[in-house]
N, C-alpha and C positions, 0 to 999 in steps of 0.2 A: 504494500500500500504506500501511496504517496502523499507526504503532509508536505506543509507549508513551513518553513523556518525563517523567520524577518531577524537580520542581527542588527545590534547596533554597536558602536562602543560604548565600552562603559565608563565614566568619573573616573574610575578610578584604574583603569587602564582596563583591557581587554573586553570580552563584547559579551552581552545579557542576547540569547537567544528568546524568543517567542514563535508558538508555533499558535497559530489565529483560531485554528479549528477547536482546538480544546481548549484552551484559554494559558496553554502550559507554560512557564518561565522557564530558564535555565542559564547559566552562565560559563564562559571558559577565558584560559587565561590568551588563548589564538581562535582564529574563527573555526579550525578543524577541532578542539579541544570543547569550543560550544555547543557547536554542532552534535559530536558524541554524547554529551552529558544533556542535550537537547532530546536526541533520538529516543535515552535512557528514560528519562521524563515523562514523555508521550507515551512508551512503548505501558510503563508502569500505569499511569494513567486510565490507557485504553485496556487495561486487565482488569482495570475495575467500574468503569465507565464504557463497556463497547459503544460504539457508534457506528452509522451509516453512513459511509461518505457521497457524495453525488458527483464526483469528479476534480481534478485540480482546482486550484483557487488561480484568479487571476489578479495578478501582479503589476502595480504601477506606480507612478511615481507622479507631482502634480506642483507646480508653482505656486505661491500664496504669496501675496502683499504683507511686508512686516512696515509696522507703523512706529516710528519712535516716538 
């Protein structure tokens, strides 16, 4: 099965993964490290929460006006 993983970095170095579908957090200290500990997450998650997925999630990105 295929989830969605959104990283970002994180404050305080390295990146807080989120996978959207389950609402799961996780973090690592490189983006492969988040990812792992991301998969581990969900994988735990959906052992006790199954779900149905309906297909990939679609992914984008979008400009917004910052106002000072």
């Amino acid at each position: 099965m295929q989830v969605t993983a959104v990283l970002n970095p994180a404050e305080e170095g390295g990146f807080v993964g989120l996978n959207p579908e389950t609402g799961t957090v996780s973090q690592g200290d490189t983006i492969e490290e988040a990812i792992a500990n991301l998969r581990e997450a969900v994988e735990l998650y959906l052992e006790e929460f199954p779900m149905k997925f309906l297909g990939a999630a679609v992914i984008t990105s979008f400009d917004v006006a910052v106002h000072a």
